[in-house]
Structure formats: C-alpha cells, structure tokens
BAKE-966295 format. One record per residue (C-alpha): y, z, x; residue in one letter. Coordinates in nm, 2 decimals. Each point is the difference from the previous one (the first is absolute). Example, Ala and Ser with C-alpha at 12.3 -4.5 7.8 and 13.67 -1.06 7.14 Angstrom:
% residues 2
+--------+--------+--------+------+
|      Y |      Z |      X | resn |
+--------+--------+--------+------+
|  -0.45 |   0.78 |   1.23 |    A |
|   0.34 |  -0.07 |   0.14 |    S |
+--------+--------+--------+------+
//
This chain:
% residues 330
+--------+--------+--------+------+
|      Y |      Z |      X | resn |
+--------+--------+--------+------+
|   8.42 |   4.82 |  12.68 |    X |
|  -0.18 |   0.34 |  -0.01 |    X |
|   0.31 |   0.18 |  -0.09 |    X |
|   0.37 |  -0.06 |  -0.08 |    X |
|   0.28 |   0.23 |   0.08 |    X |
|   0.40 |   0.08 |  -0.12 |    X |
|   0.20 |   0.22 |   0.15 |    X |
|   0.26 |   0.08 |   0.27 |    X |
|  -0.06 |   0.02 |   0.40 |    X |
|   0.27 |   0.18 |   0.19 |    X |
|   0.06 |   0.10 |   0.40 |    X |
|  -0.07 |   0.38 |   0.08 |    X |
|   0.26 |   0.12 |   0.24 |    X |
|  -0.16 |   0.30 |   0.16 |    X |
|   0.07 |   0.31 |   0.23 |    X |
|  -0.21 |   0.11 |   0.27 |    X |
|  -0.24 |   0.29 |  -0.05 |    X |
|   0.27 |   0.31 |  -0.02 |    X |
|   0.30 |  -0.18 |  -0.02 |    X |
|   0.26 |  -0.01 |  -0.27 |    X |
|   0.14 |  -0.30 |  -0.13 |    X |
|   0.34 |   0.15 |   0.06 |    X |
|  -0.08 |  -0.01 |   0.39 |    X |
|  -0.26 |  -0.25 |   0.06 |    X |
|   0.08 |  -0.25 |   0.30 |    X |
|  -0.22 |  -0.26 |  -0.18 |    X |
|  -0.17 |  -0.08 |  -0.24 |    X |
|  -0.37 |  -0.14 |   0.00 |    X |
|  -0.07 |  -0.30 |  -0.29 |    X |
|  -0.25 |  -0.05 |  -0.28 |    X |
|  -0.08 |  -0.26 |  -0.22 |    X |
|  -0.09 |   0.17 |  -0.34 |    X |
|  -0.06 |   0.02 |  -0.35 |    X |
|  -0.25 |   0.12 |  -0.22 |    X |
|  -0.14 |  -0.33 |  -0.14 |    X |
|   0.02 |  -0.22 |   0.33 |    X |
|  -0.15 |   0.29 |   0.17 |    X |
|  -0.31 |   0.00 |  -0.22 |    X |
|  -0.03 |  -0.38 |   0.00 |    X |
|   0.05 |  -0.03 |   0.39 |    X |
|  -0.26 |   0.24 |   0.01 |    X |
|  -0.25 |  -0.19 |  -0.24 |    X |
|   0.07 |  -0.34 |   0.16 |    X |
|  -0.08 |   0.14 |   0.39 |    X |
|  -0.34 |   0.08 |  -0.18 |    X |
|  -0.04 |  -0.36 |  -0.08 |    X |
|   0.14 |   0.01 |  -0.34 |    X |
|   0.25 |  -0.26 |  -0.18 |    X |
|   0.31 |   0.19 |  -0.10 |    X |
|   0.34 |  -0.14 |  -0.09 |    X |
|   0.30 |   0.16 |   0.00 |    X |
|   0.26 |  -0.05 |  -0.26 |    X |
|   0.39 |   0.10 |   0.07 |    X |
|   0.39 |  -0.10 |   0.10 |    X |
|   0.12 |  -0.01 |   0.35 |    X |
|   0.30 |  -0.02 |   0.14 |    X |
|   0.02 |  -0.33 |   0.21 |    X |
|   0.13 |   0.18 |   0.33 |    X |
|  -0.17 |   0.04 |   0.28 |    X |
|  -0.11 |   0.44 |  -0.17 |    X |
|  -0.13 |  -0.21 |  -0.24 |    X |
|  -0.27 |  -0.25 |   0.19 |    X |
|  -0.05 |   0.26 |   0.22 |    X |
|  -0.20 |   0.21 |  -0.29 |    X |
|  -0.12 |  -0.39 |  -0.09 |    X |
|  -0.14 |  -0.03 |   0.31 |    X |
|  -0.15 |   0.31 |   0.06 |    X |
|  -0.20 |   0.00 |  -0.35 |    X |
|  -0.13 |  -0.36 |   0.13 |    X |
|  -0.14 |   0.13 |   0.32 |    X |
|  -0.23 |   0.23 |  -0.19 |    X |
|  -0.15 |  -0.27 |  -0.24 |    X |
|   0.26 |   0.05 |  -0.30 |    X |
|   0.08 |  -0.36 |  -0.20 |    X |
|   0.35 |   0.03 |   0.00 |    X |
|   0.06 |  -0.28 |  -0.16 |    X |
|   0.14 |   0.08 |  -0.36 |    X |
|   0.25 |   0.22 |   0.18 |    X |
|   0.35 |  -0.08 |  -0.16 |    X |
|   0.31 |  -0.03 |   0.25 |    X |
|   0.32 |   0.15 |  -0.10 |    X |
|   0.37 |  -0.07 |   0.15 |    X |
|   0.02 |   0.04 |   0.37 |    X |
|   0.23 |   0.26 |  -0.05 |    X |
|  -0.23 |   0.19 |  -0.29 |    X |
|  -0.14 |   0.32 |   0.12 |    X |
|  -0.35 |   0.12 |   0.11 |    X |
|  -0.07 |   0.35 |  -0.09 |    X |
|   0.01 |   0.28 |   0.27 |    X |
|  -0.15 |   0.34 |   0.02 |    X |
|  -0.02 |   0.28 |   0.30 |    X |
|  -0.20 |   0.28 |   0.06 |    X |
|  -0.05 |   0.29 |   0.26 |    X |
|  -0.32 |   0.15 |   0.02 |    X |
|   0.00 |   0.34 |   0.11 |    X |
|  -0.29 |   0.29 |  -0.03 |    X |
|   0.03 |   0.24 |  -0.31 |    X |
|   0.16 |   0.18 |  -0.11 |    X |
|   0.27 |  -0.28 |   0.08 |    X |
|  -0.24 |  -0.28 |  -0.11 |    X |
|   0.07 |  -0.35 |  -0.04 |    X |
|   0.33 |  -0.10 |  -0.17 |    X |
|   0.10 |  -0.37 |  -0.13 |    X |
|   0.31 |  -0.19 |  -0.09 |    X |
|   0.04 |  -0.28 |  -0.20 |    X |
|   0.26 |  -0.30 |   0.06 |    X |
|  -0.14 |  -0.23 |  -0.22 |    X |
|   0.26 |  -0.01 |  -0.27 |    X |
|   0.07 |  -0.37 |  -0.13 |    X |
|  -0.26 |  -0.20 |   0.20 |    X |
|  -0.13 |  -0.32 |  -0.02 |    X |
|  -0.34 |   0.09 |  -0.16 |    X |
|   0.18 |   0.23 |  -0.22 |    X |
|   0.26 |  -0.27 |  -0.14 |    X |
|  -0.28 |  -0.29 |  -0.03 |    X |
|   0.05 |  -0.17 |  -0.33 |    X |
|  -0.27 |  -0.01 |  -0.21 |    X |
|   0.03 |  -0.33 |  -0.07 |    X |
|  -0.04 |  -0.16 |   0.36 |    X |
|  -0.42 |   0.15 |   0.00 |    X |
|  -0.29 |  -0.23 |  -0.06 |    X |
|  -0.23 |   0.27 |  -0.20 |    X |
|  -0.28 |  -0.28 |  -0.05 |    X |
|  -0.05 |   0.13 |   0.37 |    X |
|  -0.17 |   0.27 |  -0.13 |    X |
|  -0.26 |  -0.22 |  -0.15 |    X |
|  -0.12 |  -0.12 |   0.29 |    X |
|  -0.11 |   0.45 |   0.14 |    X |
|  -0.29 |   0.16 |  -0.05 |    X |
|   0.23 |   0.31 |  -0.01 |    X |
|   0.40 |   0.07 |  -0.12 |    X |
|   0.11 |   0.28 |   0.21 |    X |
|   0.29 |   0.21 |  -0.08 |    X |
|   0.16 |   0.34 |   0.09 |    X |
|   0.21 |   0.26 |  -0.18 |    X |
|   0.28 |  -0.04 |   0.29 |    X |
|   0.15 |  -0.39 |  -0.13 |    X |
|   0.07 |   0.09 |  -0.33 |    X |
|   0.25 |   0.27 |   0.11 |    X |
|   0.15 |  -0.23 |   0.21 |    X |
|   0.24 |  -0.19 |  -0.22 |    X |
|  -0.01 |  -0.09 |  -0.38 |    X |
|  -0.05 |  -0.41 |   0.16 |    X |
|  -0.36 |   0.13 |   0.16 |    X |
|  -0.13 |   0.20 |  -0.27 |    X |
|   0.03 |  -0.32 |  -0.21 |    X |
|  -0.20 |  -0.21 |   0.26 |    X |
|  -0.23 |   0.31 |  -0.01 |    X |
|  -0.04 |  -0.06 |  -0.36 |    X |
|  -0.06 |  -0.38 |  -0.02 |    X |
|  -0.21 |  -0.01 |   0.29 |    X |
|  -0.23 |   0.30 |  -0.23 |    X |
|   0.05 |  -0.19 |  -0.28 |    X |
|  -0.14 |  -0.36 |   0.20 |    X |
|  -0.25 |   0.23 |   0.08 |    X |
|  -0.13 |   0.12 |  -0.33 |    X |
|  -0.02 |  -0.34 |  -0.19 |    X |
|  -0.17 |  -0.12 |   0.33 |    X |
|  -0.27 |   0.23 |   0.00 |    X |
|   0.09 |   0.10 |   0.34 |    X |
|  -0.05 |   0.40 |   0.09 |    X |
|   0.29 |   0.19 |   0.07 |    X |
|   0.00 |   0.24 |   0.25 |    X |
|   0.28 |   0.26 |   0.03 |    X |
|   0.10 |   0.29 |   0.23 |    X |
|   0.20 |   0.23 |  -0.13 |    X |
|   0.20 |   0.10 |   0.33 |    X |
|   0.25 |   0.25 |  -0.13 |    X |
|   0.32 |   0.01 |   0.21 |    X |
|   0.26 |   0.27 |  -0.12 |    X |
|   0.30 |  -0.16 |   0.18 |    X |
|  -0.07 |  -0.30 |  -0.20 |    X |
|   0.05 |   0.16 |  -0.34 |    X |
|  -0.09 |   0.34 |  -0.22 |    X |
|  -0.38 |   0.01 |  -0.09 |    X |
|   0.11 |  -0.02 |  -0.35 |    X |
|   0.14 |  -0.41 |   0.04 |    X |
|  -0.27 |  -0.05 |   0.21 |    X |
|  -0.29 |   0.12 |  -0.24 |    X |
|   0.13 |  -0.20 |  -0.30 |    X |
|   0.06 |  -0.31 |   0.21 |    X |
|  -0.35 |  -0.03 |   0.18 |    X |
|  -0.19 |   0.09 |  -0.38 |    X |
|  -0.07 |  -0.33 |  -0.06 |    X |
|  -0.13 |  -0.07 |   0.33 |    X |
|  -0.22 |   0.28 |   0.04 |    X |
|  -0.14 |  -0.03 |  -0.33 |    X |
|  -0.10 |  -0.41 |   0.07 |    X |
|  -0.12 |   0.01 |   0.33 |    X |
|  -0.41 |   0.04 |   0.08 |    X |
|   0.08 |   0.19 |   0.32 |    X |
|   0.29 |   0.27 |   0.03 |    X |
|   0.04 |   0.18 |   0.33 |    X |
|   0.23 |   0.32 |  -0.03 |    X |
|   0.04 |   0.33 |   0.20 |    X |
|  -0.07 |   0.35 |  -0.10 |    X |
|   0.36 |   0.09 |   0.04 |    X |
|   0.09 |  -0.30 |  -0.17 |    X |
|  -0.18 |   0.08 |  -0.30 |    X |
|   0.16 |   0.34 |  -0.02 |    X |
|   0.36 |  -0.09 |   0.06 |    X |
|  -0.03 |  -0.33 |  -0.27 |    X |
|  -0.24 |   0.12 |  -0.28 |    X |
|  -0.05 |   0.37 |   0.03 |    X |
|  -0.33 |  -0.06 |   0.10 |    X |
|  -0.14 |   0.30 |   0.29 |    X |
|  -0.32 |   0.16 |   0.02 |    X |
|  -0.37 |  -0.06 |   0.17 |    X |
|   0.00 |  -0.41 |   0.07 |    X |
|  -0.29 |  -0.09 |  -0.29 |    X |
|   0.24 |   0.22 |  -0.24 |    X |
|   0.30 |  -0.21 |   0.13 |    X |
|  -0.16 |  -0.39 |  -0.03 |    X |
|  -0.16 |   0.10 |  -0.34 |    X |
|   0.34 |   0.08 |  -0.10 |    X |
|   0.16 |  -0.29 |   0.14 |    X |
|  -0.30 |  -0.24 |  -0.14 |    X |
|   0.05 |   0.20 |  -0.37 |    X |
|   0.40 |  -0.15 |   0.06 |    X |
|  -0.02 |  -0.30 |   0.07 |    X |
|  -0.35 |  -0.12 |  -0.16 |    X |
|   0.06 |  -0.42 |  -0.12 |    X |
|  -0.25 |  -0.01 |  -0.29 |    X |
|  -0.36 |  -0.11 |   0.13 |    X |
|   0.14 |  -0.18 |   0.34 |    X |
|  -0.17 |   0.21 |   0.33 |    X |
|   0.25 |   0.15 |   0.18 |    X |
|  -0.05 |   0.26 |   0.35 |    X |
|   0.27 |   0.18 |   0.10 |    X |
|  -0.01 |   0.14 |   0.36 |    X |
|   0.16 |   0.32 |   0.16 |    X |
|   0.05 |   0.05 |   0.33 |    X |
|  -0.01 |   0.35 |   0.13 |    X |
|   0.14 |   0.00 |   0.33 |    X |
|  -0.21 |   0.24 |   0.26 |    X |
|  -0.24 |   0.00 |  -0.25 |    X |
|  -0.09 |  -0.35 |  -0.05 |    X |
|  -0.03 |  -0.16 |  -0.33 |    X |
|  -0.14 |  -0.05 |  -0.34 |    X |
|  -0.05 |  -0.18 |  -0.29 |    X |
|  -0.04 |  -0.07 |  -0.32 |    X |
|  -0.21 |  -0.33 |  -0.16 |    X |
|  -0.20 |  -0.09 |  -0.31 |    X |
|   0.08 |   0.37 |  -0.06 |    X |
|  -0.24 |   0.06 |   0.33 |    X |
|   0.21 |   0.27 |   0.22 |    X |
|  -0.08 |  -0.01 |   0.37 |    X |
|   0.17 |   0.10 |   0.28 |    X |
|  -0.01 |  -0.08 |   0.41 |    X |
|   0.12 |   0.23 |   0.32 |    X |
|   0.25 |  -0.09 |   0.23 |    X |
|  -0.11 |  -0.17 |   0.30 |    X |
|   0.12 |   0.22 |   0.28 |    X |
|   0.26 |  -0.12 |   0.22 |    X |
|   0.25 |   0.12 |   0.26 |    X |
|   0.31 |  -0.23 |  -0.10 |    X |
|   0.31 |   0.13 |  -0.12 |    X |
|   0.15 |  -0.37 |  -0.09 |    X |
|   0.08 |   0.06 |  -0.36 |    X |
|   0.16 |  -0.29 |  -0.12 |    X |
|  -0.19 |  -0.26 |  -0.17 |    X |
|  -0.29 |   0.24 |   0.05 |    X |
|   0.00 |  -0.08 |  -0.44 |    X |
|  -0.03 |  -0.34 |   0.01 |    X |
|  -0.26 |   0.01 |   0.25 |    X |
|  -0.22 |   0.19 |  -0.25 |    X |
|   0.10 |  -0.28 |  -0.24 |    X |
|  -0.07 |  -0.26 |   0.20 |    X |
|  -0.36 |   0.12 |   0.09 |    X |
|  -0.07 |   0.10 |  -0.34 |    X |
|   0.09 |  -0.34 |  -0.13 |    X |
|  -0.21 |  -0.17 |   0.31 |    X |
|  -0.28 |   0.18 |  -0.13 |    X |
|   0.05 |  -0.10 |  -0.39 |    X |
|   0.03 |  -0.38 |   0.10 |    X |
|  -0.29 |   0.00 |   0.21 |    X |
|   0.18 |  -0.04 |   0.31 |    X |
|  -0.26 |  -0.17 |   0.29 |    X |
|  -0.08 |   0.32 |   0.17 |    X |
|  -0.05 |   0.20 |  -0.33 |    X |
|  -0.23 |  -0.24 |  -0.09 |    X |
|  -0.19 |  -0.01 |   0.32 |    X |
|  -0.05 |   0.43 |   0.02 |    X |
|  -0.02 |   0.13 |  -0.38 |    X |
|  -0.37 |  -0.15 |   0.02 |    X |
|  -0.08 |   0.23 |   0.22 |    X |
|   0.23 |   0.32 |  -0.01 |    X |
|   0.09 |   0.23 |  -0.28 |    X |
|   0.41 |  -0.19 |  -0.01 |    X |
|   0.25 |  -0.02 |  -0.23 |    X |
|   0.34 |  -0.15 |  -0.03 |    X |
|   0.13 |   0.41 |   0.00 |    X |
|  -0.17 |   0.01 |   0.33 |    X |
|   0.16 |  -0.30 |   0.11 |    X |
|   0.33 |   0.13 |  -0.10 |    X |
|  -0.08 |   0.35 |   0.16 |    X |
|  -0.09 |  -0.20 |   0.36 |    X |
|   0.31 |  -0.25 |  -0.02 |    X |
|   0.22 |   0.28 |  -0.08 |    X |
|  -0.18 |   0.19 |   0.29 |    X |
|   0.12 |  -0.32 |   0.25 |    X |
|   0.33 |  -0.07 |  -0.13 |    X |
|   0.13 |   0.43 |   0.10 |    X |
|  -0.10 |  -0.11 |   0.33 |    X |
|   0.20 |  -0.31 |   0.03 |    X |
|   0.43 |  -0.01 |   0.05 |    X |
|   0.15 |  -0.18 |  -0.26 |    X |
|  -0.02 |  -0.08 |  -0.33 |    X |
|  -0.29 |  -0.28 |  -0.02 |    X |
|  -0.37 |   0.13 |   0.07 |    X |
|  -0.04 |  -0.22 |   0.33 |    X |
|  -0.39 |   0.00 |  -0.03 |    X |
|  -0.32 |  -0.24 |  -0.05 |    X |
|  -0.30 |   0.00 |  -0.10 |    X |
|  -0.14 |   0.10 |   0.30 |    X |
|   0.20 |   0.32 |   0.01 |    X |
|  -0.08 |   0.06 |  -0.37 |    X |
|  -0.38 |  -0.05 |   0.08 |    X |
|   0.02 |   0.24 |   0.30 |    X |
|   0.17 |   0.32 |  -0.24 |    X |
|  -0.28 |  -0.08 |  -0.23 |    X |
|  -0.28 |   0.02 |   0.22 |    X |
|   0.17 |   0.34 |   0.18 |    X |
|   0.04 |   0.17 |  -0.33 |    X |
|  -0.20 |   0.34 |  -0.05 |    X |
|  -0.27 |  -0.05 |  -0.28 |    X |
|  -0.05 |  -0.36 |  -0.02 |    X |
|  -0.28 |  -0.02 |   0.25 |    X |
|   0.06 |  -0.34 |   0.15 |    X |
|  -0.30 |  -0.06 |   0.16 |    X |
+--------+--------+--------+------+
//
C-alpha cells in the first residue's frame, strides 16, 4: 500500500447556511474525519491507502464503512466493535463572521476511542510506503494514544517514514497535554504538517513563516535524519521548510467557502506529490510543480466542495493546475 492510516471517522450533523442548531428542522450528513478524509482523497487519485480503526457494528457504523469504500479506501483492517458501541458525532453551523463557524463534539467513549491496543496487527504497517498519523487520536482516549504509539514504534524499527499532522483541537484538550503528548511524534516523523495558529497556541512559536519553521525544525531536529515540516498559511498559501531549504507557494484562488477538510486536502495533495502520485509524475517534467503546489490546488478544490471528503480527480486537479496564474501551461 502507498499509505496506511489510524484514526477515528465520525458523522457531521449540520445546519443549514444561517440556522442555529437550536432551530434547525434538519440536519444535512457527512461522513468525516481527518485521516479518512486525507486517505479517500489520495485513493480517488489512484493511490493505495488503508484505513485503520473501530466501528461500531450497526448500521452508523457500515454506513461510514461503506462510504470510505466508494472512494477507493481499503477498509479492510477496520476493527468492529459491539453493535451497541458508539460512533462518534459532531455538529456544526456555519454562519458568516462575526458569528463564524461553531462545532460540537459527541464523541465521548466511542468505538475508535475504546479500541484495545492489543486487538491491532501493527506488522500492517510494514507493508506502507507511508505511516500517517494526526495530533487529533491521541487526545482521544488513553487506549488510542497507545495504538498511536505502537503503530510509531512498528514504524521506526521498520524503516517506514512517519508522517504526522499536528491538527490542534482545543475542545479535545489544553495545548499544554497536547504538546507534550505529540513530542515524540513530531520529533520522529520525516514530514510534519502544522498551522500557523497551531504553532502559536502549542509551542509559542509566532512570527514571519521562515522564522516560525526554523523554530519548529531547531525543536524538534532527530540527530542527522531529514526531516520538512510544512506550514499552512491559510489565504496566504503555504510554506516550507526542507534540507534547511525554505520556500514558500501562493494560494491557489478559489471562490469556495467549504471549510472543512479543506486541511487534509492540502495533506493529501502534498503527500500525492511526495509519493509521485501518476499525475505528478506525468506534469513536474514539464512545469515548475511541487508537492506545496499540489497542496495549494487540492486545498483550492476541496473549499469548493460540501462535505468533509475532497470529492475530486485527477482531472479536476489537472484543470486548477493548468488555470493557475504564473505557471504558463502552454
């Protein structure tokens, strides 16, 4: 497989545009969660990906099954829980600032979250190309962050390269748990995604983005291994820093106001790029691409699309690439 994932996928109960959950009617449904979201977008792009987690075995729970299926994810090593074990839930209303969006959490004892340890093949991992983790299942329960940590473990006697996004959620618990418990992680993986607020609210870390990754690289440096650590900047598209190279990429303009799983688009077009995904292959010959650009342009897709998974292909990923201002396509 090209990449291997572990975390948890729950339903997104949401309001209509302007209306409060207190006095919706209805709700529309999502499938989400930050790692499927990535891999379902990798494996619509023709990549192997294979999704790691617990699942109720209701019909909530094969209904986020068979949804991840339909977009190319191997759900295969998905572990099923109790039928009467409970699949996280969260809602949101999106509303224009200054009300923004808000999100709530029901997620509280579910089946991902009380997975034993124990029950996991980790010689999966042997068989990826990548280990992809996130900073959101470790704060889940005490039972994931140990999974977390074997499967990293597997990983480093392996050989296999970590990659970890930081993905910093407050209502999850204080920055201070959080930045002790994702150290380790950060400081082993060869790619580590992480937002400019992030960095601020975890590490102290603010200031111009090259003073900000410098920082972050001068933290969490492993000895001699080759680590980049990327930082997404929102409106103002993203940057990085590798081999102690800094470089940075603009936003792709786009008129979407889809925010979530707008993230783990970038992460999933980034990481396209870095395993030579078919289409990367096929234009860097010719055009001036790399995988921030790819991260910029799947990012640019997924705040166009409703939902939580970047419904796209190759084809739409081409067509952003050949619009974009400065490449000169020709």
């Amino acid at each position: 497989m090209d990449i291997i994932s572990f975390g948890e996928t729950m339903l997104r109960l949401c309001a209509a545009p302007g209306l409060r959950l207190e006095t919706t009617p209805h709700f529309v449904v999502y499938v989400g969660g930050t790692e499927s979201n990535t891999l379902a977008c990798l494996a619509r792009m023709q990549l192997q990906a294979t999704w790691l987690s617990a699942l109720p075995a209701s019909p909530v729970g094969r209904h986020i099954e068979t949804e991840l299926r339909h977009h190319g994810v191997d759900t295969s090593q998905v572990i099923w829980s109790e039928q009467d074990s409970r699949l996280g839930i969260y809602y949101s209303e999106e509303a224009p600032a200054p009300l923004g969006t808000q999100v709530y959490y029901d997620r509280a004892n579910s089946a991902c979250a009380l997975l034993d340890p124990a029950a996991v093949d980790y010689t999966l991992v042997d068989k990826a190309r990548l280990l992809h983790l996130t900073g959101i299942t470790p704060a889940l329960s005490a039972n994931a962050r140990e999974v977390c940590r074997r499967l990293m473990a597997r990983a480093q006697a392996q050989q296999i390269p970590l990659v970890f996004d930081v993905n910093y959620r407050a209502k999850l618990w204080p920055a201070s748990e959080a930045a002790n418990a994702i150290e380790d992680a950060c400081r082993q993986a060869s790619i580590v995604f992480c937002t400019r607020a992030d960095a601020a609210e975890l590490w102290g870390i603010s200031g111009e983005p090259e003073a900000v990754l410098r920082q972050m690289a001068a933290r969490f440096s492993a000895g001699e291994s080759a680590k980049t650590i990327v930082l997404t900047l929102g409106d103002a598209g993203s940057a990085q820093l590798q081999n102690d190279i800094y470089t940075t990429e603009a936003a792709i303009q786009t008129e979407g106001t889809a925010r979530f799983g707008s993230g783990d688009a970038f992460a999933a077009g980034y990481l396209y790029a870095y395993l030579e995904g078919p289409l990367y292959r096929e234009l860097r010959e010719r055009y001036p691409l790399s995988p921030l650009t790819f991260g910029n342009a799947f990012a640019a897709l997924k705040r166009c699309i409703a939902g939580d998974i970047a419904v796209i292909t190759p084809e739409d990923v081409r067509g952003v690439l050949l619009r974009h201002e400065g490449l000169r396509f020709r």
